[in-house]
C-alpha positions, 0 to 999 in steps of 0.5 A: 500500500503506498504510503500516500494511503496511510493515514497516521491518527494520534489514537493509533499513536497512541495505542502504538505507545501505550504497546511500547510501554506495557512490554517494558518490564521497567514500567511494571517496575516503576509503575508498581513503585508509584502505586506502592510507595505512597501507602508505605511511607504513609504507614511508616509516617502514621505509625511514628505519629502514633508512637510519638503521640503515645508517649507517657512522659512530657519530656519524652515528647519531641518538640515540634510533634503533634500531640494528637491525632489530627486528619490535617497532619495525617492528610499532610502526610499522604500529600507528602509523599509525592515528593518521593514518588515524583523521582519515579515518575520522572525516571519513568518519563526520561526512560520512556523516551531514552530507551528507544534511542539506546535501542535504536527502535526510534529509527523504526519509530519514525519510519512508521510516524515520520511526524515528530510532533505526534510521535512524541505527543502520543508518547506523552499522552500515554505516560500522562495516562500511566502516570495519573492511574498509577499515582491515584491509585497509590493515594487511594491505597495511602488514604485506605491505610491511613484510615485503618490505622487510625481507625477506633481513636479519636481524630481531629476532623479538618476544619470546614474551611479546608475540607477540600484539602482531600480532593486535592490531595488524591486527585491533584497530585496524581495529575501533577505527578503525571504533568512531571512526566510530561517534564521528564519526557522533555529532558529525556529528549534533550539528553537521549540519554538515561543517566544524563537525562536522570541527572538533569532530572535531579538537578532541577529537583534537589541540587537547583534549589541547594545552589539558590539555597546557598546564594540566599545565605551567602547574599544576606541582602538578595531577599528576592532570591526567596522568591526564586527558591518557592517556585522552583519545582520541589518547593512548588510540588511540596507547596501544592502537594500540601494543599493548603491544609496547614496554611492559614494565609492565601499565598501571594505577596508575604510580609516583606513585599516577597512572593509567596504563592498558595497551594493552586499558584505553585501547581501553575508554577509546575504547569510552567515547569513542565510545559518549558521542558516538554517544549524544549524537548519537542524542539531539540528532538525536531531539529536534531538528527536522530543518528 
């Protein structure tokens, strides 16, 4: 059939990409770990809060530690988590795409969808969708386990004004987690390469705000490097992933004219994030040749 025939849908490219990923054994992997590692840390964190809480003596207690059972602290927790998985979902995403240039299978790829903009946008699509399912998933599992360990003592209910801390957690952070695939996508495309991809990753998660970190302390003056430091990605996925539940404020402008967003805001911030690299990504992935 000639090619002139064919007509290559973003369904099929999809469906194509979605084959890919479920015959890696690495998505299985990394997948099980996003659906694992929420109720397990949120387990190991409730079961310390317990302890803590039960401690007879007053000295005993650790300062700063709650002293009783709170659906804020524990709600905190659950949303908390999501800094550690957003390591997976982001190996998860550079992996995706780096893995075809290792094999060489994206040479074949492009030959059956010439078009570099609906290849990877099928290939982001699937991961947002993997991602997402895989991340609501552990919530829910991490909200079950909360509940069951916490179940016949008496918990603080959260108050009215933050009683949609809980959607946000359980159906916000899986699709930021999956828009931080999308992120990772791009910089496996920039790097095609997994390690390299990976340390871009890390980079921008942890040492980014370590260097900024330490222009803030060395430069006593520079109080708009504070600004910087909360929107940058692991600051904004700590802010968003808390939901606002133990803010009393709304975000915006603190009290020394600095920027301080709320909860939404830094997922706007990760929005930016993700849609810069992914962009990037499609960009060089375009213009480079793939040999």
């Amino acid at each position: 059939m000639s090619s002139n025939h064919v007509r290559i849908g973003l369904l099929g490219c999809i469906r194509s990409e979605i084959i890919k990923l479920v015959s890696l054994a690495s998505t299985w992997w990394l997948m099980g770990l996003t659906v694992l590692l929420p109720p397990v840390l949120t387990a190991l964190s409730v079961f310390v809060m317990k302890m803590t809480i039960s401690l007879d003596s007053p000295s005993d207690m650790v300062k700063g530690q709650p002293t009783s059972l709170d659906w804020a602290n524990i709600w905190t927790l659950i949303g908390g988590t999501a800094t550690t998985v957003d390591l997976v979902v982001g190996i998860f995403g550079i992996m995706a795409i780096t893995s075809e240039f290792s094999t060489g299978a994206i040479v074949s790829s492009l030959v059956v969808n010439p078009k570099c903009s609906l290849f990877m946008h099928a290939k982001g699509l699937s991961l947002f969708i993997f991602s997402y399912l895989a991340a609501l998933l552990g919530l829910l599992c991490s909200w079950l386990v909360a509940l069951v360990m916490v179940s016949g003592q008496k918990v603080t209910a959260l108050p009215d004004s933050k009683a949609y801390g809980p959607w946000v957690i359980v159906l916000g952070v899986p699709l930021i987690l999956a828009v931080l695939s999308l992120l990772a996508l791009g910089l496996g495309a920039i790097c095609r390469s997994t390690s390299g991809g990976i340390c871009a990753y890390l980079g921008i998660f942890m040492f980014l705000s370590t260097v900024v970190g330490i222009i803030s302390t060395i430069s006593k003056q520079a109080k708009w490097v504070n600004s910087v430091t909360v929107c940058l990605p692991d600051s904004a996925l700590v802010s968003f992933a808390g939901a606002g539940i133990q803010e009393s404020g709304g975000g915006g402008s603190g009290s020394e004219g600095l920027f301080n967003p709320a909860w939404w805001q830094s997922g706007l911030i990760l929005l930016a994030w993700a849609a810069f690299f992914y962009l990037l990504g499609l960009l060089v992935f375009k213009r480079r040749d793939i040999s």
